[in-house]
C-alpha positions as CSV (number, residue, x, y, z in Angstrom):
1,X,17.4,-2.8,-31.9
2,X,15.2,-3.0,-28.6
3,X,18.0,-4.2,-26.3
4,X,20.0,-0.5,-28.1
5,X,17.2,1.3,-26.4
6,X,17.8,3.2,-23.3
7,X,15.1,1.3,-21.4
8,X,15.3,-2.2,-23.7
9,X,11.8,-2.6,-24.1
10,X,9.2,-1.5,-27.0
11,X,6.5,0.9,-26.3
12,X,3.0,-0.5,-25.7
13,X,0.0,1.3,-27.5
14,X,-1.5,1.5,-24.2
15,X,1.5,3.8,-23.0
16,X,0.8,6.1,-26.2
17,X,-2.9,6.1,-25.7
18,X,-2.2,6.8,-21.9
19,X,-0.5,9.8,-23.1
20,X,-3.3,10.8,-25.5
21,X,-5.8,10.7,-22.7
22,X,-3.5,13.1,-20.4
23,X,-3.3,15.2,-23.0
24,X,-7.0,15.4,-23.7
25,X,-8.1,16.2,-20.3
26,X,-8.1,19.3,-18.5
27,X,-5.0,18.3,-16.2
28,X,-2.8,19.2,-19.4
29,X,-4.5,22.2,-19.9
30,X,-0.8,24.5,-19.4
31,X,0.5,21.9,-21.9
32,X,0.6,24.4,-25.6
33,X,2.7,24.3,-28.4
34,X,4.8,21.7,-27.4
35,X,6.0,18.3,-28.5
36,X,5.9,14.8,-26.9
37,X,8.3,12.1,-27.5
38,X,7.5,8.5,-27.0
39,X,10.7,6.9,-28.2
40,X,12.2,4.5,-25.3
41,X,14.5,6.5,-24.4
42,X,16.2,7.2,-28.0
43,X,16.2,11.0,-28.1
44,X,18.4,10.9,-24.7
45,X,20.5,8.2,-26.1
């Protein structure tokens, strides 16, 4: 299943909670209503 991904590696929980932080801070403020895919690469796959 990993080497099927488009970048061959597994996420982290560091990359998610990096994400998480962005999100929570004021440089994502124009972020809204929108979704955020952490999935390797799978959705463009």
């Amino acid at each position: 299943m990993v080497a099927e991904g488009a970048i061959k590696r597994l996420i982290e929980p560091a990359e998610v909670a990096q994400l998480a932080t962005y999100l929570c801070s004021d440089a994502a403020s124009g972020i809204t209503g929108s979704a955020q895919t952490i999935d390797c690469g799978w959705t463009a796959h």
